[in-house]
C-alpha positions in Angstrom: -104.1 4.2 -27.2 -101.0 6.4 -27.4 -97.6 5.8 -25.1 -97.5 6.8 -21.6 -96.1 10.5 -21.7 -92.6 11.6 -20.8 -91.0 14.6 -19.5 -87.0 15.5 -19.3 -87.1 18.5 -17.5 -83.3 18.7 -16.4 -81.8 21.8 -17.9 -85.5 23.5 -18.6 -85.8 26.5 -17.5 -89.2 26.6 -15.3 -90.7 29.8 -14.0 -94.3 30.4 -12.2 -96.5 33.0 -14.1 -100.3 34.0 -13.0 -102.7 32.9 -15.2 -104.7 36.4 -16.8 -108.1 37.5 -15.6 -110.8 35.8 -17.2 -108.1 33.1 -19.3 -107.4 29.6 -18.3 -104.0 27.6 -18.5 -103.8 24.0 -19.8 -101.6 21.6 -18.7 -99.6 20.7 -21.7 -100.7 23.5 -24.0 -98.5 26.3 -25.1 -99.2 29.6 -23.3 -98.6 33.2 -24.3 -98.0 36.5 -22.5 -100.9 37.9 -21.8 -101.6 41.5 -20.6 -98.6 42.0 -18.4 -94.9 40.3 -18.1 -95.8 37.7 -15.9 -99.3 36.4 -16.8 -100.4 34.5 -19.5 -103.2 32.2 -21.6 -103.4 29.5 -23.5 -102.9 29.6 -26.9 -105.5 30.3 -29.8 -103.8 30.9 -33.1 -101.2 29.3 -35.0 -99.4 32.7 -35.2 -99.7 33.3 -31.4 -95.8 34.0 -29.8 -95.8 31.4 -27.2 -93.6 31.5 -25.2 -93.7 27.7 -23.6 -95.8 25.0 -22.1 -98.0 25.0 -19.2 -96.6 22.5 -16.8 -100.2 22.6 -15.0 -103.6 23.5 -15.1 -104.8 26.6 -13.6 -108.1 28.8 -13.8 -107.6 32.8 -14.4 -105.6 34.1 -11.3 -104.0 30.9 -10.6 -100.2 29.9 -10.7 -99.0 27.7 -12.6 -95.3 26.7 -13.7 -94.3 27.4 -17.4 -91.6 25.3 -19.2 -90.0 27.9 -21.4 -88.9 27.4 -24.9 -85.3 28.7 -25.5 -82.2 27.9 -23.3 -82.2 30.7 -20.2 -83.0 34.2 -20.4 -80.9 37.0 -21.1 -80.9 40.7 -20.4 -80.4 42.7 -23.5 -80.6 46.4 -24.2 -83.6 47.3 -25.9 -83.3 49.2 -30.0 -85.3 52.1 -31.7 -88.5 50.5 -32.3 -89.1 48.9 -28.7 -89.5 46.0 -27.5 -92.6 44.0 -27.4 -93.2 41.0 -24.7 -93.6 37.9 -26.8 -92.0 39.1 -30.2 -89.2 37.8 -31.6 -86.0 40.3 -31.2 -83.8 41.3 -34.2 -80.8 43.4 -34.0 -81.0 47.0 -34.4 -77.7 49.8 -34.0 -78.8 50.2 -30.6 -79.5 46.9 -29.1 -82.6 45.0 -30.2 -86.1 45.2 -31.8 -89.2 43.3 -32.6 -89.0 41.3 -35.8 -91.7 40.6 -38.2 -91.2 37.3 -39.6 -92.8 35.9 -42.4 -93.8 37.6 -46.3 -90.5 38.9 -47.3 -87.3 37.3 -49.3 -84.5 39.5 -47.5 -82.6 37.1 -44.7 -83.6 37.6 -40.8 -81.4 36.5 -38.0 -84.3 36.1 -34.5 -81.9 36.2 -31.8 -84.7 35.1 -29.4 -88.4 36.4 -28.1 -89.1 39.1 -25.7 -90.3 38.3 -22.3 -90.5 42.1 -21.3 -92.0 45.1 -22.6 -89.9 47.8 -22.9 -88.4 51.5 -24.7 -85.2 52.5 -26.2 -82.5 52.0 -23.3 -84.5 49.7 -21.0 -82.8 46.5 -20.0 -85.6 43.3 -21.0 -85.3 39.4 -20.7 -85.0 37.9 -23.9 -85.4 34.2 -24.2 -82.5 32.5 -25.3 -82.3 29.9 -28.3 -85.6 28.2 -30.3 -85.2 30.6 -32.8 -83.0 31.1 -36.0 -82.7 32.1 -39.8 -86.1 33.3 -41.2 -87.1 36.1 -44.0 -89.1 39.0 -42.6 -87.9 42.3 -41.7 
């Protein structure tokens, strides 16, 4: 039998988000965006951008709280190329992009993930920290 569980919750940064139509939310499972900023799922793939853990269980339309990965969330000013909720966010001359990491040999700096959607211009949380040096483009 495995050790009772532990949590230290003190400087996580804890947000509700609605559970998608038709998607469930595990208590203890990673959860991604899914279909708008402020819902999610559970997560199905190893390449899935999660974006943290489900501090409850909740059926599709249900709240639950979400532990985020990352240390706060940011606004940031959003690159040519977009921004995509859940992708990891690169710099680009006029604020920041998606990054595709993984399959390449030229350096990335991931400055954090999207938690927005969002245009050229547009002002979007990005969620600080968890993320570093990878190859990609």
């Amino acid at each position: 039998m495995a050790a009772r569980a532990f949590e230290i919750l003190q400087y996580a940064t804890i947000r509700p988000y609605t559970v998608a139509s038709g998607k469930t939310g595990t208590r203890g499972f990673a959860v991604k965006h899914s279909g708008a900023d402020d819902a999610v799922e559970d997560m199905a793939a190893v390449g899935d951008n999660c974006i943290g853990i489900a501090l409850e269980a909740g059926a599709a339309l249900a709240a639950i709280r979400v532990a985020l990965f990352g240390n706060g969330v940011a606004k940031v000013k959003v690159g040519t190329g977009g921004a995509t909720r859940g992708a990891p966010a690169k710099f680009a001359a006029n604020g920041l992009t998606d990054a595709t990491v993984g399959g390449a040999t030229t350096k990335l700096v991931v400055l954090g993930q999207f938690m927005q959607t969002g245009v050229v211009g547009d002002l979007v949380g990005v969620n600080l920290g968890g993320f570093s040096f990878t190859v990609g483009s």
